[in-house]
N, C-alpha and C positions, 0 to 999 in steps of 0.2 A: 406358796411363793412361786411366782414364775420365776424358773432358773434354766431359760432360754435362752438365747443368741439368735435373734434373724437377721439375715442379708437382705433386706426388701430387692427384689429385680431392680437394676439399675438400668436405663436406656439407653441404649446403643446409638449416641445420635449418629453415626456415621464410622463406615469400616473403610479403612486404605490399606490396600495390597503394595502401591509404593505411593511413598509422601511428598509431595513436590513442593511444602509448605512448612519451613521450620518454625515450630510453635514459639512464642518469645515471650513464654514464663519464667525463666531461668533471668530473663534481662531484667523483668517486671521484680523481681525479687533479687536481683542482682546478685546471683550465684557465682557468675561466670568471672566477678570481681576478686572474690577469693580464692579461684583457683588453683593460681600459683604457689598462693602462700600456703594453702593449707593440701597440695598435690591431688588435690579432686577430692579428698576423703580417703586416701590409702591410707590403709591402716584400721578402719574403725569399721565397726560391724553392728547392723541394723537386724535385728528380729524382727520378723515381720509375721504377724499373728493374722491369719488369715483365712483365704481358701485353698491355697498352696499354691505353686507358680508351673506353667509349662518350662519342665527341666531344660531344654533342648532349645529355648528360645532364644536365635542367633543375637538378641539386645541382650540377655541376660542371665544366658548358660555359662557366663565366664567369672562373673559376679556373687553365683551361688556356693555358699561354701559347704554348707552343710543343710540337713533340715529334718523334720521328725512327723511324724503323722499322728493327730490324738484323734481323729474320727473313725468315725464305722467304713468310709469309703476302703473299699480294695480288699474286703475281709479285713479291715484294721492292720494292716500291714504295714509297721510303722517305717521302713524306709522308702515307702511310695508315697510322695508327698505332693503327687499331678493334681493339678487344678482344674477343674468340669465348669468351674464358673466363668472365669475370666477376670474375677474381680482380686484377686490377688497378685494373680500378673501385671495387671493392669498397673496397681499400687505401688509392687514391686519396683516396676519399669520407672515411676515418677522420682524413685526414692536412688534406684544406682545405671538404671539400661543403660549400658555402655555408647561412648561415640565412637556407630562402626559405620558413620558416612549413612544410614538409614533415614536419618529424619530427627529421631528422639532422642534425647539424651535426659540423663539423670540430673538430678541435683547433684549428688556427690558421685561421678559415674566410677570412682575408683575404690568407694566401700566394699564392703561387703553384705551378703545378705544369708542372715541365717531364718530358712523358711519352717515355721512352725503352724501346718494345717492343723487347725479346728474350727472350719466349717468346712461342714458337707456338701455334697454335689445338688444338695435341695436348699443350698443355703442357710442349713441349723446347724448350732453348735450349742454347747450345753457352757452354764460358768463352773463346770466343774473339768471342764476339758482345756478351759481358757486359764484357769488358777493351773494347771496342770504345767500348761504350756508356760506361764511366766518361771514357775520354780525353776522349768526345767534349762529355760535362758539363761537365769542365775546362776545355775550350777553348769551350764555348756562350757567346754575348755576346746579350741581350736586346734588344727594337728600342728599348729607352731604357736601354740601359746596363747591363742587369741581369744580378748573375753566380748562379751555382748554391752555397748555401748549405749545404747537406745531401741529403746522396743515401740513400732509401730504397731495399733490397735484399731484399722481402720471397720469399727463394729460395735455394737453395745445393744441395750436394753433398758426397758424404763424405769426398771425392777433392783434396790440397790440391793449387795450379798456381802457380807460379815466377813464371810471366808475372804472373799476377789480381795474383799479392803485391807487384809493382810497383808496377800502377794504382794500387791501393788504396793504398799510401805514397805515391805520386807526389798522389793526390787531397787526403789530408790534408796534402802540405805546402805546399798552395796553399788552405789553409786552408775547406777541407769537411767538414762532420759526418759520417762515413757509419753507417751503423744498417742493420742486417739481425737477419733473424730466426732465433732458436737452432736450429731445426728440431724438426721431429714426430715425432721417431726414441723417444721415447723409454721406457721400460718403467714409472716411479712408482717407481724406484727412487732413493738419492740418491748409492749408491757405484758405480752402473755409468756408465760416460763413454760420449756419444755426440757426436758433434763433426760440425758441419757448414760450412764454407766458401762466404761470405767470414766468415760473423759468428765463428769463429774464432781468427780472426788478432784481433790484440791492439790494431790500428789500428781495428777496427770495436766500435763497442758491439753488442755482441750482446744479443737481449731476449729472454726468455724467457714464456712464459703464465702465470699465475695465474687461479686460476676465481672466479666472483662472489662465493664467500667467502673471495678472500683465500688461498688453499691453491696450493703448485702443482698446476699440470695435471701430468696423469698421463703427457702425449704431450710434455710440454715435455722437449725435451734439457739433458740435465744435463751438467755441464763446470768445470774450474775457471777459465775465460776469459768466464765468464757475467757480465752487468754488472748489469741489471736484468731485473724482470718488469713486464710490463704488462696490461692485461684482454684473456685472449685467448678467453674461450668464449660462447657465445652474440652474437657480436658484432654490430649491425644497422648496414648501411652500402649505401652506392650498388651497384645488379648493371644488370645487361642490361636491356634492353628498359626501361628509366628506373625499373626498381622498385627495390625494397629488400630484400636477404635479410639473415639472422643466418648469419655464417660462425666458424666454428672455426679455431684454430691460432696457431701463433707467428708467423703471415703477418698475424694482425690486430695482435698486441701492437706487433710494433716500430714501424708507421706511427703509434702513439701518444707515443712517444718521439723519432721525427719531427716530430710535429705539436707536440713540445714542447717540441724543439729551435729550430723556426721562431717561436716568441714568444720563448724564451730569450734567443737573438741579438741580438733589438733593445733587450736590454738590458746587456750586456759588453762591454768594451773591445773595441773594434774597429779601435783603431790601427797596432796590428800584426796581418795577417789569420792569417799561418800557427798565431797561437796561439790564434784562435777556437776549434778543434774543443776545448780542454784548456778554456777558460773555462767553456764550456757542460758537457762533462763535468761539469766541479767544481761548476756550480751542481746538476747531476743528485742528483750525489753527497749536495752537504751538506743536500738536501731529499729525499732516497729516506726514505722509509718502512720501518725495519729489520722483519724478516719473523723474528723470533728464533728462533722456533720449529723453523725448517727450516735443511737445508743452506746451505751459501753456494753448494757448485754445483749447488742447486735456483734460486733465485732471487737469488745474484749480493749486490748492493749493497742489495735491495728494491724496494719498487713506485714505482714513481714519482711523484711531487708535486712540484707543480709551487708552488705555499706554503710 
C-alpha cells in the first residue's frame, strides 16, 4: 500500500515584495460581512496540517499559537516547525494573516493557528505522521483553555488507509470541522473520477477550485463526494522570506472554507460540541452559491458564501 503524502510543486505565478493590489476574495465570498458579528474569528483555532509555517512572518507571527513537528526535517526536532516550502504559509496566511495594512488579509484574521508539520522540506509526509498529527489536535489544550476547532488538510493521496479513516471519525466526533482539498489530479472533464484522500471520505468537506470567473478549474478533482468550491487560482497569500506569492491549486481553495468555518462557529449552537461540524456544514450549505451550469462532481454544493 502506498502510505505517502506528496505536495506536487505548486507554481509560483508571481512574488510581491510590496502589494499595491488588494485581492477581493474575501468580497467574492463575502467574509468581510460577518466580521463584526462573529469579531473576525477570536476565539477559535485552525490546525493547520501542513508543511509548517515561517514563524516570524510579520502577517502571521501574531496569529500562531502553538505548533508541533512529525517530520524528519531539523533532526525531528518537534518544536521547530519552519516551513522550506512555502506551501503552508501560504495556507496559513489565506486561513488567519492578519490586517497589518500589507495587502493580505485572512479570512478569519483574528483566529488562531495551531501549526502541525508533516510534510517535509521535499514535500513528503507519510499517513502515519498525518493520523499522528490529527490525534495529537484532538488531544492539544491551549495555555488558556483553548481547543482545536477545525483542522485544515491542504494534501492527500490517491491511496485510502483504515487507520487515517479512524482519526478522521474519531476527530469529528469530538466535534472538529475537518476540510482538505479535492486534489489537482484532474483532467476538465466532469464524468472522469479522481479521488484523493482524506478530503474523500464523507467526514471531510472536501473543496474543490473555481477560477476567477467562477468556472471550475480544469486541475480541480472531480468526484461525487465534492462539497464545495472555493477561489483556487491566482491566489496571493503569505510565502517565505515574509513575501507574498499568488499560488494555484485546491491547496488554496479549502483554507477558504477553513477560514469560514472559524467565523461560522462563533455563531451555532455550541451546546452540544459533537454536533458542531453538522451546524457549520449546514450554515455552508444553506448559503453555497449554486454553480448551475456545471456538474455537481465539478463543484459539489457551489461556492461558497459566507451571506
Amino acid at each position: 500500500m502506498n502510505t505517502e503524502i506528496i505536495l506536487k510543486p505548486v507554481k509560483i505565478v508571481e512574488l510581491f515584495k510590496v502589494l499595491n493590489v488588494v485581492p477581493d476574495n474575501l468580497d467574492k465570498i463575502r467574509a468581510r460581512e460577518l466580521w463584526e458579528e462573529t469579531d473576525q474569528g477570536s476565539g477559535s483555532v485552525v490546525a493547520v496540517l501542513d508543511s509548517g509555517i515561517q514563524v516570524d512572518h510579520p502577517s502571521l507571527k501574531d496569529n500562531v499559537i502553538d505548533g508541533y513537528n512529525f517530520t524528519d526535517d531539523d533532526e525531528g526536532n518537534p518544536i521547530i516547525y519552519q516551513d522550506y516550502l512555502g506551501h503552508g504559509t501560504h495556507v496559513a496566511g489565506i486561513i488567519a494573516a492578519i490586517d497589518n495594512g500589507r495587502g493580505i488579509t485572512g479570512v478569519a484574521p483574528k483566529s488562531k493557528l495551531l501549526i502541525l508539520k508533516v510534510i517535509n522540506h521535499k514535500g513528503r509526509g507519510s499517513f502515519e505522521n498525518l493520523i499522528q498529527a490529527i490525534m495529537y489536535a484532538v488531544a492539544w489544550t491551549g495555555p488558556n483553555g483553548e481547543k482545536v476547532n477545525i483542522m485544515n488538510m491542504s494534501l492527500g493521496s490517491p491511496e485510502p488507509h483504515e487507520e487515517l479513516y479512524k482519526a478522521i471519525k474519531y476527530a469529528r466526533s469530538k466535534g472538529i470541522l475537518l476540510v482538505a482539498a479535492a486534489g489537482n489530479e484532474g483532467d476538465g472533464e466532469s464524468d472522469t473520477i479522481e479521488i484523493s484522500y482524506p478530503g474523500f471520505y464523507k467526514e471531510v468537506v472536501q473543496v474543490g477550485s473555481i477560477s476567477e470567473t467562477e468556472t471550475p478549474s480544469k486541475f480541480s478533482n472531480t468526484n461525487v463526494n465534492l462539497d464545495f468550491v472555493g477561489p483556487g487560482e491566482n491566489i496571493l497569500s503569505a510565502h517565505l522570506n515574509s513575501n507574498y506569492v499568488e499560488l494555484t491549486g485546491t491547496s488554496m481553495a479549502a483554507p477558504f472554507v477553513a477560514g469560514a468555518a472559524a467565523l461560522i462557529i462563533k455563531m451555532v449552537n455550541r451546546s452540544r460540541p459533537h454536533l458542531i461540524p453538522m451546524y457549520v456544514y449546514e450554515y455552508l450549505l444553506s448559503h453555497a452559491l449554486p454553480l448551475e451550469n456545471f456538474s455537481i462532481n465539478q463543484v459539489g454544493n457551489g461556492f461558497i458564501q459566507l451571506k
